[in-house]
Structures are given as C-alpha cells and as structure tokens.
N, C-alpha and C positions, 0 to 999 in steps of 0.2 A: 546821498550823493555818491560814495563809495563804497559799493556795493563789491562781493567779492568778483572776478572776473572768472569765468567759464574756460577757460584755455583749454580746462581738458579735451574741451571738444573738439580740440584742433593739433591733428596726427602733428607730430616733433617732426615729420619730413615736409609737411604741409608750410611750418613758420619758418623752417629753412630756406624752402623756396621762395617764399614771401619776404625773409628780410635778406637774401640775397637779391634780390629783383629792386626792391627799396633804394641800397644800397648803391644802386646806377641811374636809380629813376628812371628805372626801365620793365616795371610790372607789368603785368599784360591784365587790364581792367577786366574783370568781367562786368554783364549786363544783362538783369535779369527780365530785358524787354526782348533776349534772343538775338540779341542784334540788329533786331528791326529798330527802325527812329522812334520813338518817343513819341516822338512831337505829332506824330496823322493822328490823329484826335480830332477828325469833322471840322465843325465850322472855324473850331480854335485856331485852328493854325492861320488865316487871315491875319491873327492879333498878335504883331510881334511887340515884345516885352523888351524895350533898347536898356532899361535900365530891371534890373529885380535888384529889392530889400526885402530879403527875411529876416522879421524880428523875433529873437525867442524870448520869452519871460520864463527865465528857469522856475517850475512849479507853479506857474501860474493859471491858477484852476480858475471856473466861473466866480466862486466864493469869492475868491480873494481880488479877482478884478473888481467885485463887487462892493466888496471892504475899502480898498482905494477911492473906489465912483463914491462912497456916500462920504468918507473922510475928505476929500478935498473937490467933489463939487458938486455935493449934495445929492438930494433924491431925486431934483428936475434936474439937474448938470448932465453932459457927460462927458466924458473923459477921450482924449482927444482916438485912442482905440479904438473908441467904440463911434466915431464920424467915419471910420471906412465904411464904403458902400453895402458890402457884402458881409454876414456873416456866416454862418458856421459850428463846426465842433469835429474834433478828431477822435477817435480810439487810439489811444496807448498801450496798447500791448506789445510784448516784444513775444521773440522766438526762445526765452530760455526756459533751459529743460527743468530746472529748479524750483524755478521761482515764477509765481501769477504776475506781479508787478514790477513794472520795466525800473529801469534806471537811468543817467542824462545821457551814457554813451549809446545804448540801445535806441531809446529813443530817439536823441541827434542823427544816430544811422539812419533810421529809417528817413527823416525828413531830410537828409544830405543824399541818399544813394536808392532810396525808393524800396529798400533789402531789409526787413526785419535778422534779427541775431541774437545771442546772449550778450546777458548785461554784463558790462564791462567790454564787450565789441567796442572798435573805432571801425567803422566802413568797412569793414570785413565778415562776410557770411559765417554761418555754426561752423563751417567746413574751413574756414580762414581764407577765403578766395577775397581778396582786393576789389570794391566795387567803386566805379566811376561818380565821382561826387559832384554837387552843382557847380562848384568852384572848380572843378577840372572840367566841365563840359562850357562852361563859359568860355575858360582860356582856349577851349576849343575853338572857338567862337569868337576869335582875337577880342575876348570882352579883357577887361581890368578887372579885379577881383581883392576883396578885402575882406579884414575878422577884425571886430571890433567887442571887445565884452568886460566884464568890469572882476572876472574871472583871471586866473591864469592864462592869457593869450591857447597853454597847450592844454586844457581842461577841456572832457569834454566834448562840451557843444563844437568849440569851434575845432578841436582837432578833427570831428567824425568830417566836417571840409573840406580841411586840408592835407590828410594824411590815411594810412591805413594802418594798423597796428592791432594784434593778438588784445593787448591789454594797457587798457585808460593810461594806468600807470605808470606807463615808459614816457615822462612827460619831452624828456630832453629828445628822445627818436623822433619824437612827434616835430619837437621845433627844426630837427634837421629834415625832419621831411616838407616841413614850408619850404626852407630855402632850395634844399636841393631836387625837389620830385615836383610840390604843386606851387611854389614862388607866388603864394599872393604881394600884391602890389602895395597893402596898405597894412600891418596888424599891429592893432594897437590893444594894451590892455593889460596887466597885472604878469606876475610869474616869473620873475628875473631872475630865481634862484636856477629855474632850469636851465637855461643857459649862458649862466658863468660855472667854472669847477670849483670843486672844494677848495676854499682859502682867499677865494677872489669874490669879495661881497656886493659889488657894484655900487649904484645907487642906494639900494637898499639893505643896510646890514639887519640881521637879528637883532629884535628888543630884547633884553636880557631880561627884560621884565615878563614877556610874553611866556606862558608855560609853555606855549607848544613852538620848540625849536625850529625857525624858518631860516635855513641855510643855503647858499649856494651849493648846488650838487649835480652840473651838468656832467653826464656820463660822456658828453661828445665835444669835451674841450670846450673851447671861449665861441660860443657860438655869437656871441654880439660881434667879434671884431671879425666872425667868418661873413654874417651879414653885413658888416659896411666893406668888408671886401668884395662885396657883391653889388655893390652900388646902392645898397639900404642908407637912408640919413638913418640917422640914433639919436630917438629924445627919449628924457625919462623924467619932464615936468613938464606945464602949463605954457611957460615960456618959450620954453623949446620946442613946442608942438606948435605955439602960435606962429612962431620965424618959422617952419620949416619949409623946403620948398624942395621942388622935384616929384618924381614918380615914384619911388620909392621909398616907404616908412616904413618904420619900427619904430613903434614907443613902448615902450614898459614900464609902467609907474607904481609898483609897489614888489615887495617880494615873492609875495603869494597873491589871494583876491586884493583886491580896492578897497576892503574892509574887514570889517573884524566881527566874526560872527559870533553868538553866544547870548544865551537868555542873558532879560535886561537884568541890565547895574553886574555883571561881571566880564565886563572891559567891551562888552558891544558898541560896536561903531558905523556906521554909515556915515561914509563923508571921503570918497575918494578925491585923492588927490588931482585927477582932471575928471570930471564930469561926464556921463555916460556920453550925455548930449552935445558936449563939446568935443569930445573924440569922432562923435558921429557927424558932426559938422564938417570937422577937417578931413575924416575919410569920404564925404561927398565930394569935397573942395577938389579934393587931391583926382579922384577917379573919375568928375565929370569931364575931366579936359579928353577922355579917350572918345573917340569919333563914334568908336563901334559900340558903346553902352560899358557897362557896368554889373557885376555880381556881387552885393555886399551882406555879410551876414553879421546881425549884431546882436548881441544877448548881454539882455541885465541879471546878472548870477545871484544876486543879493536876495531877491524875492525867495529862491529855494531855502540858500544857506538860512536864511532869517526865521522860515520856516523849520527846517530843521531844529533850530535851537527854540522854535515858539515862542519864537519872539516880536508877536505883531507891530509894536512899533516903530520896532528898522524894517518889517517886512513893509509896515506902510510907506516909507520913507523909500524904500528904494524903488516899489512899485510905483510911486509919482517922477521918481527919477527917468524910468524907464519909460511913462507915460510921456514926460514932459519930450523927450527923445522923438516915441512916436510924432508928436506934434512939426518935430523940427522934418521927421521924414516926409509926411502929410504935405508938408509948407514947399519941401523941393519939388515933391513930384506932382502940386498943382502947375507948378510953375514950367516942369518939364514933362509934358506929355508922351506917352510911351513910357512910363515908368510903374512899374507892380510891386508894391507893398501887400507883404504879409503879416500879421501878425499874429504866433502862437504861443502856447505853451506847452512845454516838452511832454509835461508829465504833473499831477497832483502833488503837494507831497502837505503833509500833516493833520489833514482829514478837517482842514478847515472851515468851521460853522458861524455862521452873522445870528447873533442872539439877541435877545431885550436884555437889559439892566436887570437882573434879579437875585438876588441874595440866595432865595430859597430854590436856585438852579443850576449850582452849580455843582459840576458832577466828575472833580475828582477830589482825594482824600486831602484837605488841609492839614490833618494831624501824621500823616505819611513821614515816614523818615526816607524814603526813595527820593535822590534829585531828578530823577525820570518824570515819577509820580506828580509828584511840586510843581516841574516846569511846564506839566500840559493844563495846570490851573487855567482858568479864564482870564486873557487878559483886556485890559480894559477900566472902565469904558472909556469911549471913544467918542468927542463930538461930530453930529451929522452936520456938515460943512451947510450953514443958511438955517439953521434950524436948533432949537431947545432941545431937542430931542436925542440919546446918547447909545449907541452900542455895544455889545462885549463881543471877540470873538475867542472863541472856545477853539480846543485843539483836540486829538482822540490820538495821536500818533507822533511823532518824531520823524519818522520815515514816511517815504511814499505811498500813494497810493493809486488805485487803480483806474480811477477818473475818469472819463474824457474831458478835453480842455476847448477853450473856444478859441475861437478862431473869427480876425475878419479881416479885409484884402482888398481891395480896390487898384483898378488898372488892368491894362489889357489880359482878359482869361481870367479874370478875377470872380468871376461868376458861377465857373466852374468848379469855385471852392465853398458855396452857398449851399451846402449838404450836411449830412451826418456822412462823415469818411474814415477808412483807415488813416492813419497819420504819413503811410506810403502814397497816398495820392495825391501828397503836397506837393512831395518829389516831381509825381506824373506831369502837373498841373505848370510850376514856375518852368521845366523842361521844356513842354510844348510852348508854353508862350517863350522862352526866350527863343526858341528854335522858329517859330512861325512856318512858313511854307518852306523851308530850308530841312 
C-alpha cells in the first residue's frame, strides 16, 4: 500500500505551480482526451448514466473474489458482484519508472482521471500536471458527488477523486482539497487524525496499547470545524450517521482505517465501527434527492490491508463486507433505472492461490525464524459454504502484484466494459455514459 512516491519526477517549479493553483482552487485541469469530449464514443452516448457507482475492492484479484464466492456461498452461490450483467478484467500497470507493479494511488489515478503515473501519484501525471477526475467532471455536470471507504477518507483510492497532489502522503492537503477545490457532497469513512492538529484527538484518541502511534497530525489546522463552517454536519458514529440530515456530510469513524490490520492473533480486527454497507446506504440516501444524478465512489480497503498482512480471514471478512455493500448497490439501481455500477479491483496484492487441504504442499519454511517467512505460511483451511469440502489459501508475497483484476458493471454503457482493458478505459467508459450526448 505505501509504496515510496516518485516526486522526483516532478521539477520543484512544476509542485510550485500546482500547490499554488490548489491553494485557490483554481488549477487549470489538464485532459488527456486534448480537450475533445470524452463522451462521442458511437452508439454510447444515447446511454446516459443519471446515477454512477464505482466500487473498488482494494487488491481484489480474481483469486480472492473466488475465496469469498466459495467461503460464503459456496461452489453453485454467487456472490452478489458477480449478478452484474457484464464482466470483464483490467490491466494494472502504472507509468513508474522504477517499479513493474503499480500501487493504490497509481492505480486509483488511472481509474479516477483515465492518466497512468508513478506510484504514489494522486491525479497528477509523471510531469505533476493536475488531471480532471470523475468526481470533478460530475460536479461538472451539477451531479452530487461522494467517497465512501472503510480507509482513511484521504488514502488513496478515494483522494486520486477528489484532489490532486505530488504524494499519497500529504494526507491533510488532500482533506483540504475536498473542502476547498472538489467539495464532495458526502465523505464518509476513517482518518480523523488528518484533520484535527497535534493535541486535539477528536473522537478517536491513540490506543496506548497500539504499537503503531495513530495521532492527530493535521498540517492544515482543525479541518473538521473548517468543514461545518462550510455547511458539513459532523458524525463520528452509527447514531449520528443514522439522525443526519441535509446535503452535506462528513463522518469519520476511526483514527486511521476501520480496522486493524496484521496477521491473525496479533491484534487483527475487522469490525468497523459503521459498516461499509451502512455508510453506503446513507450516502445513496443523502445524494438521491439531487434531480441531476449522482457520482459516488466507494472502496472496502480491508481486502488489500488483510492481504498485506496474509491474513485470509479478515481478508475474507471484509471481502463479504464489501460484497454484502455491492448487494445494497445492486438493490438501489434495480429500483432506479439510469443508474451504472461498477465493480473493480485496483490492483492484486499477495500473489493469492485457492488450494486443496494438503500437508504435503505446503510451500514455505515452518522452521524459518523470518516473521515474513511464517506469515506467507498457508492459511486455512476454510469451509466451502454448502458443502464437506475445505480449502487453503496460500500466499507468495506481502506486497502487490502484477495481475489484472476483474471487473463487472451493469447499466447504461456497461457493456462497453465487457473486454480485456487497460484500467484507463474505465475512466473512458463511466465519462461517456455519465456525459451521454452532452
């Protein structure tokens, strides 16, 4: 997930001009379509898209969509992902000069701004030029616009959206460019350390038990009470998300992610404080009422982190989280026609394999004194949901991998995602349809 950022590749006059431009919310987007519309794409543009949901499942490869399908609904089940109409598969590669294998910012650019970059980019090319994201060409498009993710609100997926910045890591830059440059309507989701400053712990103070110190560290001052000066409501639980009311939220429900990653039995958790799917409820709730449609983007982070630590059993756990979610989007947009659900996955990460039960297969060192070594052990097994029958899933990596990930989508132009494609022509694809003959 944090990956080193590539900056270098972007002249020190280049980030000038870009966080001075920032700074007024007044950048001048580029658009690697020339400036021509996106959207003429033949028969497509007929099919306008009043509502788009793009869902990401951070690292969620075929494998491990697979893992989920047979853990909770067996070998004939499927899983509510896999009822959209169409599928698919992306290529994941990014533009860095470094490194074969993208990371979540790279990869989130390209499927936010249609712009391949190096890893660690937010929506900014090798050359650091600002490029226009779905979430700004919506508001274009007097749509409503929301991030929903069980991540840091600024991690990320959902920054490459809503912001532009040199490197992932400027998390608090990120949350002031929500409010003051792309103002989505709705963002709900983890990371409250970024905007409170050092001393002012919020809702969520540091567990002193926690080894890894999660402190309040906004570099841009108390950005929560710069957003209800903006006409934001502020929740930071269940309750308060359930009362809320208006056009405008924030919610933040934990200090950092929604859970606690780390191979099992050393403090791993899945069990966010509000629910992917209940967040994603109340940001439909909130954004249906705009006339003109809707642009919502929602990512279950856990699936990655989980992986990272190879940890299959919160990775299974949060992958049915994130499934149960899809179901709830599924459920709105039979109900509200004109409405395009996507579902992907950014990027592979842990080189994940569905195996048989066997002793005599498994294929890293038990007598290993490396916690590396240990952690990519086989875990398992796993019962096949309806059936005697049990699985191991093995790991090869900790980190990413090169993959392509699948993909499936249904509603208007959703067909035109029914390919093998770069991960840039997801961009192409929700563009044209929300744009139609416009």
């Amino acid at each position: 997930m944090r990956s080193q950022s590539r900056t270098r590749w972007i002249s020190a006059g280049g980030v000038a001009v870009l966080a001075s431009a920032l700074a007024t919310g007044s950048v001048a987007m580029g658009d690697r379509h020339g400036g021509k519309d996106a959207g003429h794409h033949g028969s497509s543009n007929s099919k306008v898209a009043k509502n788009v949901v793009l869902m990401v499942g951070d690292g969620l490869s075929i494998a491990a969509r697979d893992a989920i399908r047979l853990a909770t609904v067996g070998k004939d089940g499927r899983l509510a992902m896999d009822r959209l109409r169409y599928a698919g598969w992306t290529y994941t590669d990014s533009e860095d000069p470094d490194e074969a294998v993208t990371d979540s910012a790279a990869a989130a650019t390209a499927l936010a701004t249609g712009v391949r970059t190096y890893n660690g980019a937010v929506s900014v090319d090798v050359d650091g030029r600002a490029h226009t994201t779905l979430l700004q060409h919506a508001k274009k498009l007097r749509k409503s616009t929301g991030l929903v993710t069980t991540a840091q609100v600024t991690d990320a997926t959902p920054a490459a959206f809503g912001s532009h910045v040199p490197d992932r890591a400027d998390q608090s830059e990120i949350a002031r460019q929500f409010l003051d440059v792309t103002k989505p309507d709705v963002i709900l989701g983890g990371g409250e350390d970024w905007w409170y400053p050092a001393g002012d712990e919020g809702a969520y103070p540091d567990d002193p038990d926690d080894p890894r110190p999660e402190v309040s560290r906004s570099t841009k001052g108390n950005l929560v009470e710069r957003a209800r000066s903006m006409g934001y409501q502020y929740v930071t639980n269940g309750s308060q998300l359930a009362a809320a009311r208006g056009h405008k939220l924030l919610g933040l429900f934990a200090n950092e992610e929604m859970f606690e990653q780390a191979p099992e039995g050393q403090g791993d958790e899945y069990a966010p404080v509000v629910p992917l799917a209940t967040m994603t409820t109340k940001a439909l709730d909130v954004l249906d009422d705009d006339r003109q449609g809707f642009f919502l983007l929602v990512e279950e982070e856990g699936i990655d982190e989980m992986e990272h630590a190879n940890n299959a059993t919160q990775m299974l756990a949060a992958g049915e989280a994130f499934d149960d979610t899809v179901a709830v989007v599924h459920a709105y947009a039979k109900r509200h026609p004109g409405t395009l659900v996507v579902v992907v996955g950014d990027h592979e990460t842990g080189g994940l394999a569905i195996e048989n039960v066997d002793a005599d297969d498994e294929s890293g060192d038990e007598d290993s004194t490396s916690d590396d070594v240990l952690q990519s052990l086989e875990d398992g097994p796993f019962p096949i949901e309806g059936s005697d029958l049990e699985f191991t899933i093995d790991w090869t990596t900790g980190s990413h991998t090169g993959a392509a990930t699948p993909l499936t989508a249904e509603g208007p132009g959703s067909e035109r995602l029914a390919q093998a494609q770069k991960n840039t022509h997801v961009f192409d694809v929700l563009l044209a349809s929300m744009r139609g003959g416009r």
